[in-house]
N, C-alpha and C positions, 0 to 999 in steps of 0.2 A: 155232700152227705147223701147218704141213700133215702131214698123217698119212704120209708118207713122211720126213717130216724126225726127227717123234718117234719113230717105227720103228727106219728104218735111218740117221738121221742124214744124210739124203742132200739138200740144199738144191738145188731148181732152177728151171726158170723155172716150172715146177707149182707150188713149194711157194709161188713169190713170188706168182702169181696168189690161190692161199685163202688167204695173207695180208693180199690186198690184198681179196678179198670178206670176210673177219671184220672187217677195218679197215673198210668201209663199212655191214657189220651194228653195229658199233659206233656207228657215225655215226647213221644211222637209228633207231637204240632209242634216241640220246642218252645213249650212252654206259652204258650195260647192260655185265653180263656175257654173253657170248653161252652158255658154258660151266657156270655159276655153279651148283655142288653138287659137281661134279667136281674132281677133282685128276686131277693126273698120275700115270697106273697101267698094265698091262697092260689092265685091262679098259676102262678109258678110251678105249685106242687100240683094244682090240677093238668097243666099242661105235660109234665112229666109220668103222670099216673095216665094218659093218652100217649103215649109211645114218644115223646120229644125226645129226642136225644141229636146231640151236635154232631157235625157231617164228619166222616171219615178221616182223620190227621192225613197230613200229606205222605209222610214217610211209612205210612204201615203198606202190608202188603196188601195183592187184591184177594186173599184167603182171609181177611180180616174182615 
């Protein structure tokens, strides 16, 4: 879920687009955890709301 959504609970055409880029980092890693050590926390969403995001799928190109 998008980091507004886990926050404030607030679903919108933001949150549906990072759902629709983690659904294609999914794709891409073949089905990986994009997230995978993390749970759902405060610090979770703070370390997301500081740029965290999981490293590059194998298969995308290097224009991704």
């Amino acid at each position: 879920m998008a980091i507004e959504a886990l926050r404030d609970l607030n679903i919108s055409l933001r949150s549906d687009v990072w759902s629709f880029g983690v659904t294609l980092w999914e794709i891409l890693s073949l089905g990986d955890v994009p997230f995978q050590g993390f749970s759902y926390s405060d610090d979770f969403i703070k370390r997301l709301e500081e740029g965290y995001r999981p490293a590059k799928p194998q298969l995308s190109s290097e224009l991704v």
